[in-house]
N, CA, C and O atoms as CSV, one atom per row, in Angstrom:
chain,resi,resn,atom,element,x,y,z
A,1,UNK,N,N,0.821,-1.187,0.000
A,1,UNK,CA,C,0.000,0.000,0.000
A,1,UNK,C,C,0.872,1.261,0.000
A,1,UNK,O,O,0.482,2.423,-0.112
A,2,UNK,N,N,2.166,0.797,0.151
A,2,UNK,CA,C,2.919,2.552,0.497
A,2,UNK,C,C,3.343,2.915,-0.885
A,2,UNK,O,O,3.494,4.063,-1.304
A,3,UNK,N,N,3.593,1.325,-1.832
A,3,UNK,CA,C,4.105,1.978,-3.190
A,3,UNK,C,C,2.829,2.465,-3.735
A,3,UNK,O,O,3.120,3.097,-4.751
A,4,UNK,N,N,1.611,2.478,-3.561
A,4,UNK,CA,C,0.216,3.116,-3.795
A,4,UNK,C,C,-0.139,4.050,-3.487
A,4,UNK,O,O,-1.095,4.579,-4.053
A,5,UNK,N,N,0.588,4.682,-2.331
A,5,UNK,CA,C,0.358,6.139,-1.859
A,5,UNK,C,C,-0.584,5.945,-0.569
A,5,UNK,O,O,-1.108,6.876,0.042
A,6,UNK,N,N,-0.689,4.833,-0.315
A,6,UNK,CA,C,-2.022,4.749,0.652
A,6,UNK,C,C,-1.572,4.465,1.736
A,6,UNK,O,O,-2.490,4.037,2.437
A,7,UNK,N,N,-0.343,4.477,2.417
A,7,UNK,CA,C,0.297,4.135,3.669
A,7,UNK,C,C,-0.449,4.860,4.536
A,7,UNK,O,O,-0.962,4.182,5.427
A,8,UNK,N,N,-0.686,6.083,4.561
A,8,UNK,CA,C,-0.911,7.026,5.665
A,8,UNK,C,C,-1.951,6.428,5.637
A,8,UNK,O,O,-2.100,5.969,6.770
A,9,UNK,N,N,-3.034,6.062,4.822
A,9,UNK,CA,C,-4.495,5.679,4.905
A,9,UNK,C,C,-4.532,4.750,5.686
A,9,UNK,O,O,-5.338,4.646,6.611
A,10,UNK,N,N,-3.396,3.732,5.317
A,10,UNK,CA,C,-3.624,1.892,6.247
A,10,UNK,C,C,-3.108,2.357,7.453
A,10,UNK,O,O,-3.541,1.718,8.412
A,11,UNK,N,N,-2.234,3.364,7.770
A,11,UNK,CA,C,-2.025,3.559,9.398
A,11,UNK,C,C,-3.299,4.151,10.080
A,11,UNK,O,O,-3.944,3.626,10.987
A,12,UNK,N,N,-3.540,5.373,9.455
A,12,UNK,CA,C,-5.094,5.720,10.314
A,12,UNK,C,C,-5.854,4.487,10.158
A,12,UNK,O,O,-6.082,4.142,11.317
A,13,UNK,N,N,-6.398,3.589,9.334
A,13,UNK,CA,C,-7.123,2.840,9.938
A,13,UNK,C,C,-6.381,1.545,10.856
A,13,UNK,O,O,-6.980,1.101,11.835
A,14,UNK,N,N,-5.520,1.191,10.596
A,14,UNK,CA,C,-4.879,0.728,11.648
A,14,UNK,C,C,-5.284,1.367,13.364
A,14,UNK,O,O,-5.905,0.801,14.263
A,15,UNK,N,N,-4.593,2.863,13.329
A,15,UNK,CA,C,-5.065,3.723,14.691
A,15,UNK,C,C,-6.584,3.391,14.681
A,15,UNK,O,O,-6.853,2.649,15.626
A,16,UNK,N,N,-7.684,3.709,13.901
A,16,UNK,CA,C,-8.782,3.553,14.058
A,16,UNK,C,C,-8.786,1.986,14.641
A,16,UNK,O,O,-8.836,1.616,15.814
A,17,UNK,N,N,-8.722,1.269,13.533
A,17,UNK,CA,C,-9.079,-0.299,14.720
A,17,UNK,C,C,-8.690,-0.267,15.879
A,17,UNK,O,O,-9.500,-0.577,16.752
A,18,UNK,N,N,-7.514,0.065,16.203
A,18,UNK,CA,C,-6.868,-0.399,17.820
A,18,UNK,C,C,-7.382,0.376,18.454
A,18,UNK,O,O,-7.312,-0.074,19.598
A,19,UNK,N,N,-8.009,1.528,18.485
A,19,UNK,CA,C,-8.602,1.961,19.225
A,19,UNK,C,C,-10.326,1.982,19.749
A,19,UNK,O,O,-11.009,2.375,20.696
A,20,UNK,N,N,-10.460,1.326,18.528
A,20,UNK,CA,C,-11.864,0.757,18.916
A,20,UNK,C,C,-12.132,-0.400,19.475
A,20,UNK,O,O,-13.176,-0.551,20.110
A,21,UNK,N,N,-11.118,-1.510,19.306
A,21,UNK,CA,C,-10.718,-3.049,20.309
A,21,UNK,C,C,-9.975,-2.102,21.922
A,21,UNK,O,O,-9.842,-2.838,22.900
A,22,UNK,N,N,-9.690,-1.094,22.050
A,22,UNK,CA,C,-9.363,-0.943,23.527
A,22,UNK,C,C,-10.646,-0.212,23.909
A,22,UNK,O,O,-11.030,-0.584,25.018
A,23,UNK,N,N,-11.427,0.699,23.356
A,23,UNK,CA,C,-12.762,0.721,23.464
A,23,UNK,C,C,-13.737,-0.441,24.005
A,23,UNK,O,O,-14.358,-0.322,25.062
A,24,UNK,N,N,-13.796,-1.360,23.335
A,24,UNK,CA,C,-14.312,-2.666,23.414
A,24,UNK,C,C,-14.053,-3.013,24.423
A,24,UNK,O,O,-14.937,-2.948,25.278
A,25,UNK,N,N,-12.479,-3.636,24.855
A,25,UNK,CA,C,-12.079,-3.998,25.853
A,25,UNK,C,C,-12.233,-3.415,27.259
A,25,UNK,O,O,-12.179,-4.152,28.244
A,26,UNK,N,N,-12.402,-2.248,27.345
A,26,UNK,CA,C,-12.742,-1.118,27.958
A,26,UNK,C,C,-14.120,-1.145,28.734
A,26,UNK,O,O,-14.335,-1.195,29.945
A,27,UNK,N,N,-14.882,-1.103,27.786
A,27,UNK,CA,C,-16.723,-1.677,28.151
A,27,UNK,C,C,-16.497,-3.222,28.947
A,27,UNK,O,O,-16.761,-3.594,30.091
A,28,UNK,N,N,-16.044,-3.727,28.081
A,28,UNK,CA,C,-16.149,-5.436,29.015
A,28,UNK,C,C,-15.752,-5.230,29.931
A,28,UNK,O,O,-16.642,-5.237,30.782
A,29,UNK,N,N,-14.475,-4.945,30.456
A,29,UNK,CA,C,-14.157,-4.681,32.252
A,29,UNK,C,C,-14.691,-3.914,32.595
A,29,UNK,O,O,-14.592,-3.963,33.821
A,30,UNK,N,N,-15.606,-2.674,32.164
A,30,UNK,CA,C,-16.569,-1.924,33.166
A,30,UNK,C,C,-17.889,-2.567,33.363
A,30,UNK,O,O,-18.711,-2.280,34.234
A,31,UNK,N,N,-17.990,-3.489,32.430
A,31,UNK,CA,C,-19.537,-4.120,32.915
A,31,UNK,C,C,-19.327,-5.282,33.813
A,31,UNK,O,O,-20.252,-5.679,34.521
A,32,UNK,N,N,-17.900,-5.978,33.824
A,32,UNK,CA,C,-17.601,-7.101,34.346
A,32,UNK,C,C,-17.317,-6.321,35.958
A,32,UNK,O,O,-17.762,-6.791,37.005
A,33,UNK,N,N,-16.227,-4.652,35.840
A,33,UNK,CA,C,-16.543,-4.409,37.408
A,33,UNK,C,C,-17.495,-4.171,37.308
A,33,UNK,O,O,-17.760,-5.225,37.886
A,34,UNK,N,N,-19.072,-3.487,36.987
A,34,UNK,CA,C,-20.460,-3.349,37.459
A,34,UNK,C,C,-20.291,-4.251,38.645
A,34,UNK,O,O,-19.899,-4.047,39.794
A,35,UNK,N,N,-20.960,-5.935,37.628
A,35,UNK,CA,C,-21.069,-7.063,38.333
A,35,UNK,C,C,-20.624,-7.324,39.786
A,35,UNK,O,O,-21.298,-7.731,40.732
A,36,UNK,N,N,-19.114,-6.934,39.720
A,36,UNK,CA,C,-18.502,-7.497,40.625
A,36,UNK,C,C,-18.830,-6.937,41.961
A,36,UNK,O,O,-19.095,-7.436,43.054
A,37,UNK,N,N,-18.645,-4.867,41.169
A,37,UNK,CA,C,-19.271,-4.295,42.502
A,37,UNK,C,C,-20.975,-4.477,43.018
A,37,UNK,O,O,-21.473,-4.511,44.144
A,38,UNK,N,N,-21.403,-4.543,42.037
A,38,UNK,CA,C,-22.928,-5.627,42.806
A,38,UNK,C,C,-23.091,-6.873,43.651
A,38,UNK,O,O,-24.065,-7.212,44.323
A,39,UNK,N,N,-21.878,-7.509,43.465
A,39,UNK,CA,C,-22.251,-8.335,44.037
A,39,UNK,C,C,-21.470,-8.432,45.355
A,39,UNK,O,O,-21.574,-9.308,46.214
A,40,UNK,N,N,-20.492,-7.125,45.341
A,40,UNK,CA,C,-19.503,-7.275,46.552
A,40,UNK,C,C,-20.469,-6.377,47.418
A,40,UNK,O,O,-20.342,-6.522,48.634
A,41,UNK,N,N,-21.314,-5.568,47.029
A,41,UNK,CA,C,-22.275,-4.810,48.127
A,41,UNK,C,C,-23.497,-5.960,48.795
A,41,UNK,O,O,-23.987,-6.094,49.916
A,42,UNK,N,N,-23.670,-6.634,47.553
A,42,UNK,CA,C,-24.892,-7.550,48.394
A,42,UNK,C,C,-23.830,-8.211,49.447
A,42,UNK,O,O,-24.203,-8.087,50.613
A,43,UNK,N,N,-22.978,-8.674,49.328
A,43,UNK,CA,C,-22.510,-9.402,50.575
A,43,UNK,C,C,-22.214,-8.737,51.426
A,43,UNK,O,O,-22.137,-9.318,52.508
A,44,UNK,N,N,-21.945,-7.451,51.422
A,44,UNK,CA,C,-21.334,-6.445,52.398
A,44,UNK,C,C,-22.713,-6.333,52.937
A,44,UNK,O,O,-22.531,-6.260,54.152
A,45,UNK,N,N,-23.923,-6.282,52.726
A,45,UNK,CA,C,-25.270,-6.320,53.066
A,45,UNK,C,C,-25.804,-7.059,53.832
A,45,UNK,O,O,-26.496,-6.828,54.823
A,46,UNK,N,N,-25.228,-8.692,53.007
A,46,UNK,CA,C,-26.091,-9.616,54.160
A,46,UNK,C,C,-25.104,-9.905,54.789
A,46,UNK,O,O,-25.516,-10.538,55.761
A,47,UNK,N,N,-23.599,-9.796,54.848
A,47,UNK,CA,C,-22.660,-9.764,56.047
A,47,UNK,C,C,-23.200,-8.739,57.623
A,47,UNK,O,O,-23.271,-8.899,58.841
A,48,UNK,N,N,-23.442,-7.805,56.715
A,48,UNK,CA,C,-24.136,-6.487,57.971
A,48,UNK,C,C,-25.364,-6.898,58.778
A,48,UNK,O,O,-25.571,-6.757,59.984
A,49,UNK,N,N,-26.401,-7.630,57.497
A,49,UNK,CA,C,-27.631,-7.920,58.095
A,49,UNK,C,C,-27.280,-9.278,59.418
A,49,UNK,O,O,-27.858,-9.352,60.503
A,50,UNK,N,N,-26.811,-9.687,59.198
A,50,UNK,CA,C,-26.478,-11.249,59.651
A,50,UNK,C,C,-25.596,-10.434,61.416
A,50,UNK,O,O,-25.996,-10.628,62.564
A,51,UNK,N,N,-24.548,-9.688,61.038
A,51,UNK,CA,C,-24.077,-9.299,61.933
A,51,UNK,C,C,-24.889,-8.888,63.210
A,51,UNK,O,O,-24.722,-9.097,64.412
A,52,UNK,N,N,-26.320,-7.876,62.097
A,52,UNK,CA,C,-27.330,-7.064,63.151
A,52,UNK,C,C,-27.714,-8.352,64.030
A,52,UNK,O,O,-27.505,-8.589,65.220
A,53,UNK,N,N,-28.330,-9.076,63.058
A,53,UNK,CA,C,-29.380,-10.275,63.941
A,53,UNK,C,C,-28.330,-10.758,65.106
A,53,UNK,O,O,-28.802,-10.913,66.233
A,54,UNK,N,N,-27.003,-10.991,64.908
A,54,UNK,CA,C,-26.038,-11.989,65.956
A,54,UNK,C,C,-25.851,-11.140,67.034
A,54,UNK,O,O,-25.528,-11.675,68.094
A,55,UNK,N,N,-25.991,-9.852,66.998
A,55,UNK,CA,C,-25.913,-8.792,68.397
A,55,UNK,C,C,-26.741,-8.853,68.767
A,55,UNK,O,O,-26.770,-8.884,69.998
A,56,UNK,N,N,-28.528,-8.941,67.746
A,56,UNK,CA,C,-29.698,-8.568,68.404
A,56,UNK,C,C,-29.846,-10.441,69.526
A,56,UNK,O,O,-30.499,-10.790,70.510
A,57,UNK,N,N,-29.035,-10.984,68.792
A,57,UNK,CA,C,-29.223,-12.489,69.569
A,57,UNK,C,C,-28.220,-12.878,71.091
A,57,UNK,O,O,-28.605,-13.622,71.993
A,58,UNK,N,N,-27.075,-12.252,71.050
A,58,UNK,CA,C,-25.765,-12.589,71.362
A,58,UNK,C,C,-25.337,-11.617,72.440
A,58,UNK,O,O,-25.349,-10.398,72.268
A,59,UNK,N,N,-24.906,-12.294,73.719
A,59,UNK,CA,C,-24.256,-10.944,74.312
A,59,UNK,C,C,-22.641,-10.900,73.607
A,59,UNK,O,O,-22.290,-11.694,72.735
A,60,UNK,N,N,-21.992,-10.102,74.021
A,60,UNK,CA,C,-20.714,-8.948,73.257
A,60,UNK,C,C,-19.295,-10.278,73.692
A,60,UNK,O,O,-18.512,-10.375,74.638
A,61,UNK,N,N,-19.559,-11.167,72.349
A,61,UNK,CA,C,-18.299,-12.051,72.568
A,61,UNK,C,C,-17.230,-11.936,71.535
A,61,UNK,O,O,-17.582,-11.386,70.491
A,62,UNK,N,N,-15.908,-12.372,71.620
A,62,UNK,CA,C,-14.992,-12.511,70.698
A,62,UNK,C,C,-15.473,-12.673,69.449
A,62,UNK,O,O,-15.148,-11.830,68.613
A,63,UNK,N,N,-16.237,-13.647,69.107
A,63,UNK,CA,C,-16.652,-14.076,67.732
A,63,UNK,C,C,-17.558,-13.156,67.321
A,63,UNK,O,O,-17.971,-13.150,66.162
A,64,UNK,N,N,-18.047,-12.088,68.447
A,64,UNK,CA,C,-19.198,-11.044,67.618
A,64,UNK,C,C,-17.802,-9.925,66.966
A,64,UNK,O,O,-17.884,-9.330,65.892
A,65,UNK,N,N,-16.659,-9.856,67.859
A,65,UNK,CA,C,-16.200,-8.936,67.561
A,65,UNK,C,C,-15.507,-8.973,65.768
A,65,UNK,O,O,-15.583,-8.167,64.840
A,66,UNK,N,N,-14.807,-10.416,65.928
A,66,UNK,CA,C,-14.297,-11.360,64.775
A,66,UNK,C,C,-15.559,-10.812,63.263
A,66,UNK,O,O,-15.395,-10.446,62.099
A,67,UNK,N,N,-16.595,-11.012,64.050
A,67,UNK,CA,C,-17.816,-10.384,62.477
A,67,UNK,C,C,-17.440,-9.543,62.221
A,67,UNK,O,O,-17.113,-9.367,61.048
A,68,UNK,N,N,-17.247,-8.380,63.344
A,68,UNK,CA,C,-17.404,-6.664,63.043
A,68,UNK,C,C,-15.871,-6.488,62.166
A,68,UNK,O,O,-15.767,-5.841,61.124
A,69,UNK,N,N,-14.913,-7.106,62.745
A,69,UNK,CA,C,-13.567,-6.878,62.053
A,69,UNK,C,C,-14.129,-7.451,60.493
A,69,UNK,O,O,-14.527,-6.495,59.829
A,70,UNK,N,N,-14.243,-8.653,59.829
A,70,UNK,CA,C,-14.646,-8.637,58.742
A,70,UNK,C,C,-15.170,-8.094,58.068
A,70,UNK,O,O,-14.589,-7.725,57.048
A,71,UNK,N,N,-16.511,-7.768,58.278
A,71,UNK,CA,C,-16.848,-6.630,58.477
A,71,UNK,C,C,-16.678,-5.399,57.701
A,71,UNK,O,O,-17.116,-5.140,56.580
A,72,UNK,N,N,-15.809,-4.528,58.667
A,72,UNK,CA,C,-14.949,-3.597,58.339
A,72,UNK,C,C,-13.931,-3.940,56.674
A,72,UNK,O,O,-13.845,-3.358,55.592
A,73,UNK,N,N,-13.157,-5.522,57.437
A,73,UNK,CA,C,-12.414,-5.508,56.018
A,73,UNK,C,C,-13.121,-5.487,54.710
A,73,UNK,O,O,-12.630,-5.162,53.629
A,74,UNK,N,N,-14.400,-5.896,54.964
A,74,UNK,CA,C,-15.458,-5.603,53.706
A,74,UNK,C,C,-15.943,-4.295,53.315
A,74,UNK,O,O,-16.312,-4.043,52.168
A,75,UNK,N,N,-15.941,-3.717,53.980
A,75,UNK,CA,C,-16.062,-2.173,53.544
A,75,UNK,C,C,-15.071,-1.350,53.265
A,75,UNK,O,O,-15.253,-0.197,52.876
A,76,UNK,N,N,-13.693,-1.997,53.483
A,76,UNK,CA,C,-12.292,-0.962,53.096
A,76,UNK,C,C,-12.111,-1.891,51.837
A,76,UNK,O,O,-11.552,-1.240,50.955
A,77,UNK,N,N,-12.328,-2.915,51.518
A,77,UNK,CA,C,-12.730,-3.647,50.170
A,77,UNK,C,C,-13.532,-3.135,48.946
A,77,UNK,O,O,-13.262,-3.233,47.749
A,78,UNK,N,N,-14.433,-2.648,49.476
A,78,UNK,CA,C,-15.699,-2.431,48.875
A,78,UNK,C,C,-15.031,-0.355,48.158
A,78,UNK,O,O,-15.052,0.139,47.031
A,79,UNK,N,N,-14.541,0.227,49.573
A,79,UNK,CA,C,-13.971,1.128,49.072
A,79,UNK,C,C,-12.830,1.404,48.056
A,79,UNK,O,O,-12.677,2.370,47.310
A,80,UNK,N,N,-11.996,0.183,48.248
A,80,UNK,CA,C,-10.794,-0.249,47.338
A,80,UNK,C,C,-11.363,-0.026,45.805
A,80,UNK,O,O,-10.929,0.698,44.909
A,81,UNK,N,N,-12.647,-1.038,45.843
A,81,UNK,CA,C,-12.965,-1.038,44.749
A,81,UNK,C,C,-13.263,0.216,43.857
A,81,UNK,O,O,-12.733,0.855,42.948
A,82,UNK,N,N,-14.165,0.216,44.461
A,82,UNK,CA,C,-14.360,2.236,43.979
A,82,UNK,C,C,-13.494,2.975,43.363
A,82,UNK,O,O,-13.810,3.552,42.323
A,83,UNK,N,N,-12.075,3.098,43.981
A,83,UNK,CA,C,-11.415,3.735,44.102
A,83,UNK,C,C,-10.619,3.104,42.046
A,83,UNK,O,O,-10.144,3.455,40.966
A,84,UNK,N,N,-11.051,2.060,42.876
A,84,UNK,CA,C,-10.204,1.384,41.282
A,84,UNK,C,C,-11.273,1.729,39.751
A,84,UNK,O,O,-10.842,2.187,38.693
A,85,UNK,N,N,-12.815,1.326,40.069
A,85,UNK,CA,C,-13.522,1.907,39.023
A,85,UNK,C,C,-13.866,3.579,38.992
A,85,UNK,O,O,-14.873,4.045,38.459
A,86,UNK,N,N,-12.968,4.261,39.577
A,86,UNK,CA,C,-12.958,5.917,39.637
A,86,UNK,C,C,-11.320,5.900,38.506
A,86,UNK,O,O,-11.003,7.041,38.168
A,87,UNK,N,N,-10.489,4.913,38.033
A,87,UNK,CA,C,-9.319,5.070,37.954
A,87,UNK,C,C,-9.361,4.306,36.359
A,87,UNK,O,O,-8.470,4.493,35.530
A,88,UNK,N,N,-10.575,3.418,36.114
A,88,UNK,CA,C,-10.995,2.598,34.760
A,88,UNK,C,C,-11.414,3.968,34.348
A,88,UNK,O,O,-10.744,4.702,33.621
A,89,UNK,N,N,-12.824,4.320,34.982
A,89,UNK,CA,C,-13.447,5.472,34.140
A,89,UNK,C,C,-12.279,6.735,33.913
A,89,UNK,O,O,-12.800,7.769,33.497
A,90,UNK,N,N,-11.178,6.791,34.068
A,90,UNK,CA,C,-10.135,7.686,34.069
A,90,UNK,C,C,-9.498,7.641,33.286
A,90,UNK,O,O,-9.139,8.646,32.673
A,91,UNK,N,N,-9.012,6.121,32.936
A,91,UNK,CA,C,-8.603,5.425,31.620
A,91,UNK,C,C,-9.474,5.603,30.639
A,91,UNK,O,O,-8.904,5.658,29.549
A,92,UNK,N,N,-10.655,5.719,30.581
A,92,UNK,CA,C,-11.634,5.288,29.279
A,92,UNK,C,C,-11.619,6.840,28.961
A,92,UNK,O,O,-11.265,7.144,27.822
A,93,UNK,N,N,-11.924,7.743,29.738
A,93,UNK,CA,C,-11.599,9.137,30.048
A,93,UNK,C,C,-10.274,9.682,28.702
A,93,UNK,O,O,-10.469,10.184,27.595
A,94,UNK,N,N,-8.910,9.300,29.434
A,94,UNK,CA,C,-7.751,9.188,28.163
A,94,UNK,C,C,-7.837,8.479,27.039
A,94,UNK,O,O,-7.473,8.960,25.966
A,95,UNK,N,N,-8.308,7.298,27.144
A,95,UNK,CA,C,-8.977,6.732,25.684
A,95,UNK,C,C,-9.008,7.452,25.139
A,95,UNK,O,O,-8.001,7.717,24.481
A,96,UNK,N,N,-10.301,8.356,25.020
A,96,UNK,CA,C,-10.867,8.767,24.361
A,96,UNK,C,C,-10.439,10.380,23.655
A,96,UNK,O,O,-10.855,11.165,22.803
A,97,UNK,N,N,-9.539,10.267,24.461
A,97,UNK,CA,C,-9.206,11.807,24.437
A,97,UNK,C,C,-7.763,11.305,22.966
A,97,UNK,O,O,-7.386,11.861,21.934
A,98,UNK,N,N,-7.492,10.367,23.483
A,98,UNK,CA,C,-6.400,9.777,22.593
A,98,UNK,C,C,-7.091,9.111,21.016
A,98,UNK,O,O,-6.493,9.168,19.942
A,99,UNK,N,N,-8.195,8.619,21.184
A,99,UNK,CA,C,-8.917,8.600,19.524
A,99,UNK,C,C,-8.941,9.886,19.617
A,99,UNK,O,O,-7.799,10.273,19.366
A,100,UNK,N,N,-9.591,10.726,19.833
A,100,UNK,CA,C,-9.397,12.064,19.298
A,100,UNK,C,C,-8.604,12.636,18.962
A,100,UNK,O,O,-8.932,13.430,18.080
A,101,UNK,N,N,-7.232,12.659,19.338
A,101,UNK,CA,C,-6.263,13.193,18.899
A,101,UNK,C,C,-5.537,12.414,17.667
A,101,UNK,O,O,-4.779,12.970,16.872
A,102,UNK,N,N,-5.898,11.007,17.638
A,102,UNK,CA,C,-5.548,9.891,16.578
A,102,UNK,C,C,-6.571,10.689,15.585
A,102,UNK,O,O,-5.975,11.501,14.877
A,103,UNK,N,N,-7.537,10.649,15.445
A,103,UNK,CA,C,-8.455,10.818,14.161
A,103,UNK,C,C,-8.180,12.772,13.883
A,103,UNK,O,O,-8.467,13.461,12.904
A,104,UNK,N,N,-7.628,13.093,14.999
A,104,UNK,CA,C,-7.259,14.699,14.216
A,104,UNK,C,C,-6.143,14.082,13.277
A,104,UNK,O,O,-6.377,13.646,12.150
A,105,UNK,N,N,-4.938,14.099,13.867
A,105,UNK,CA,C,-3.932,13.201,13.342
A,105,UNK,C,C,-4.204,12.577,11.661
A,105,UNK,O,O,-3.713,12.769,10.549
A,106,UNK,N,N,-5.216,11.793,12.225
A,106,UNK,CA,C,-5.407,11.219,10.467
A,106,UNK,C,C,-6.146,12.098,9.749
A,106,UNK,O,O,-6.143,11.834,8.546
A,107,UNK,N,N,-6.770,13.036,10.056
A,107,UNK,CA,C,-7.320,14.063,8.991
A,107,UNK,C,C,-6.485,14.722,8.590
A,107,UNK,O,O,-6.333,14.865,7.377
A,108,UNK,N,N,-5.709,15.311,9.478
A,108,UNK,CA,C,-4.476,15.990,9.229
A,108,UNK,C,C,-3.393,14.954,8.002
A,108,UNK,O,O,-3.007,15.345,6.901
A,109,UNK,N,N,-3.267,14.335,8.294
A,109,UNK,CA,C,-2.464,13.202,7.241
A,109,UNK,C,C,-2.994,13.377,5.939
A,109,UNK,O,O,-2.249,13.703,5.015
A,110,UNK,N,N,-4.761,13.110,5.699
A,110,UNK,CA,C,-5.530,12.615,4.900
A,110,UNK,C,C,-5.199,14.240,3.910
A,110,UNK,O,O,-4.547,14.293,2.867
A,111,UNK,N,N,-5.967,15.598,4.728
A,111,UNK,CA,C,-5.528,16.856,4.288
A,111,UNK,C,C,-4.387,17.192,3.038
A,111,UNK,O,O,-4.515,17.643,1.900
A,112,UNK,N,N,-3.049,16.673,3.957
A,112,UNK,CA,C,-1.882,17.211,3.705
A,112,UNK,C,C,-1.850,16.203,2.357
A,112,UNK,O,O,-1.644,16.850,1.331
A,113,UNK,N,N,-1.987,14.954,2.170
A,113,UNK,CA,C,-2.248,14.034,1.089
A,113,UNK,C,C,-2.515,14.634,0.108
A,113,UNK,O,O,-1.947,15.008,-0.917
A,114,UNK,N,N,-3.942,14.705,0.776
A,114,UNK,CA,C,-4.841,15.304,-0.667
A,114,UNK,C,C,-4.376,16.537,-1.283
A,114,UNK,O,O,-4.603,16.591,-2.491
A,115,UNK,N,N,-3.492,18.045,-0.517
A,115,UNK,CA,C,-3.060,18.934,-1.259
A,115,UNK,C,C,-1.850,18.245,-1.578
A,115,UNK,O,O,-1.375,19.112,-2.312
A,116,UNK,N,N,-0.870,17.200,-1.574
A,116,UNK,CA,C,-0.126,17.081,-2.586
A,116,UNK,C,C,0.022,16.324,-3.218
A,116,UNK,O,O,1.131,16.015,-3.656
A,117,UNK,N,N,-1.396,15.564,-3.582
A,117,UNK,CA,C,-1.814,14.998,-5.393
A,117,UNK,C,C,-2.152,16.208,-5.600
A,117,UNK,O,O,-1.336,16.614,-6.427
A,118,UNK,N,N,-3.230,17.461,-5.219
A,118,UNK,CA,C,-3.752,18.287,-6.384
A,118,UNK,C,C,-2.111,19.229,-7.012
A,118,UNK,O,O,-1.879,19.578,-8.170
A,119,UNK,N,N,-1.235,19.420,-5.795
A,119,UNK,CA,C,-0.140,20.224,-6.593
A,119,UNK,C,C,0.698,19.251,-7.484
A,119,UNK,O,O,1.331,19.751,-8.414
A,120,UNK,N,N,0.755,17.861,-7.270
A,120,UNK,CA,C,1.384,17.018,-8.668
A,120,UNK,C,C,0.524,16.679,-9.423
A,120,UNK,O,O,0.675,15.556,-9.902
A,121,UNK,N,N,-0.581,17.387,-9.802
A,121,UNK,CA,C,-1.240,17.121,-10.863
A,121,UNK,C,C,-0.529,18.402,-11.563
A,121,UNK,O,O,0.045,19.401,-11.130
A,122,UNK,N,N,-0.985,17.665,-13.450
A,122,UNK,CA,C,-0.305,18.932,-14.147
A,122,UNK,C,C,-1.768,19.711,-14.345
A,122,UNK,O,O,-2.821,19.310,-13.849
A,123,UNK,N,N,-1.641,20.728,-15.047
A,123,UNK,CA,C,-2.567,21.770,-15.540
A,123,UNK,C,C,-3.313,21.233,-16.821
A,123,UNK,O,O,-2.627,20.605,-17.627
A,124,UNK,N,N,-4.118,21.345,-16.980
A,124,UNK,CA,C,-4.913,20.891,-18.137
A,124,UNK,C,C,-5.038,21.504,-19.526
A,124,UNK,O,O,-5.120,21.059,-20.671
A,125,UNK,N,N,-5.020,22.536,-19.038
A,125,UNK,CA,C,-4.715,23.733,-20.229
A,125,UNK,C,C,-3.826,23.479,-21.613
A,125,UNK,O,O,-3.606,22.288,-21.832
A,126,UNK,N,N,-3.286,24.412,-22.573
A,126,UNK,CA,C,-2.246,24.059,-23.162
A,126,UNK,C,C,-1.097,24.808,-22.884
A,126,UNK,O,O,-1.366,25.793,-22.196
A,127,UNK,N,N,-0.050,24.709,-23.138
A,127,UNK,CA,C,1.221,25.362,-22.500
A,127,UNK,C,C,1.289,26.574,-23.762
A,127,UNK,O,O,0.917,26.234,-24.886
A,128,UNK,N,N,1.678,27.705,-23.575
A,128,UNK,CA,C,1.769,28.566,-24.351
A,128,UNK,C,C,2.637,28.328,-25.359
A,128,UNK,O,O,3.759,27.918,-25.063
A,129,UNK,N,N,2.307,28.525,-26.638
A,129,UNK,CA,C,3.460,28.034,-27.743
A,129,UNK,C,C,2.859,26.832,-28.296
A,129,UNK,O,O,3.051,26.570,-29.484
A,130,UNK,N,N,2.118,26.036,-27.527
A,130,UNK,CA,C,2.486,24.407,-28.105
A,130,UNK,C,C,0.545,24.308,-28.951
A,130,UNK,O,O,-0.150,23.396,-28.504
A,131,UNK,N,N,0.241,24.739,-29.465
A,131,UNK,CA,C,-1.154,24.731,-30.475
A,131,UNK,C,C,-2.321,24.981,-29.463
A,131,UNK,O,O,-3.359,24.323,-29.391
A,132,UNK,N,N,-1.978,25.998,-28.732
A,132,UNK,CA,C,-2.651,26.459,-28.055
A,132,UNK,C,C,-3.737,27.283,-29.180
A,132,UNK,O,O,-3.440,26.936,-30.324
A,133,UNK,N,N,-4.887,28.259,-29.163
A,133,UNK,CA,C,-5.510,30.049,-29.999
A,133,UNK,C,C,-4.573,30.448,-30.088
A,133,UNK,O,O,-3.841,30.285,-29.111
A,134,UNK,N,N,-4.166,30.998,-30.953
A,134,UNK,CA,C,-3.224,32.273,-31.189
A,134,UNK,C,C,-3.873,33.625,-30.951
A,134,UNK,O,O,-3.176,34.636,-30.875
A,135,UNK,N,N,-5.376,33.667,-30.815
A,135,UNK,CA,C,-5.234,35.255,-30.147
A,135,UNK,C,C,-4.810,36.133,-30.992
A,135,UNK,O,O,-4.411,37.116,-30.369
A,136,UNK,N,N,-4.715,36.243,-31.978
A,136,UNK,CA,C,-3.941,37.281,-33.009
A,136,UNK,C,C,-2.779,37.718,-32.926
A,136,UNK,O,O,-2.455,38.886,-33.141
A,137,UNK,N,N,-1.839,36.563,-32.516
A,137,UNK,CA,C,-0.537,36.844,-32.183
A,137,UNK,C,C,0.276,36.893,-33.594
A,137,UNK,O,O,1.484,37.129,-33.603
């Protein structure tokens, strides 16, 4: 394609594909964390609920305390997580900012192309002298 003139073309779409497979890829781990963080709150839920009932049952023993510590580690978990899908959407964030600057990029390429076939094209006209009107010369 480059002895064709079309190199710059197969790289922008090149940039175009790869950036639409990290796009892609992108969505799948944010729907896969969705999931995950759904399902790490329901347990953080019925860990809590379960906890309530064992106090509302239990006087104040080691093993109540042992819940509450878990517990806890489930909610500095749960925050972890967050912290990490605040840091995906941050990435997808630069993604995107990076196709954008890829597809300026290739217009810009495509542009500069196209003005230099129209300046190696010749003129259509006839060259003066060569059986051009004479005009009453």
């Amino acid at each position: 394609m480059d002895r064709q003139g079309r190199g710059e073309q197969a790289h922008a779409l090149r940039d175009a594909l790869t950036v639409r497979q990290d796009r892609a890829m992108l969505q799948r781990i944010m729907e896969q964390w969705r999931q995950i963080k759904g399902l790490v709150r329901e347990l953080v839920q019925a860990i809590g609920e379960q906890t309530r009932q064992a106090i509302e049952r239990l006087t104040p023993s080691p093993a109540l305390a042992g819940g509450l510590d878990r517990l806890r580690t489930a909610g500095v978990e749960l925050a972890r997580q967050d912290s990490m899908a605040d840091r995906l959407r941050q990435a997808g964030q630069d993604l995107q900012r990076q196709d954008q600057e890829r597809a300026r990029q290739a217009a810009e390429r495509q542009r500069q192309q196209q003005t230099r076939q129209q300046a190696s094209k010749p003129s259509r006209g006839p060259k003066p002298g060569r059986g051009g009107p004479d005009f009453g010369r």
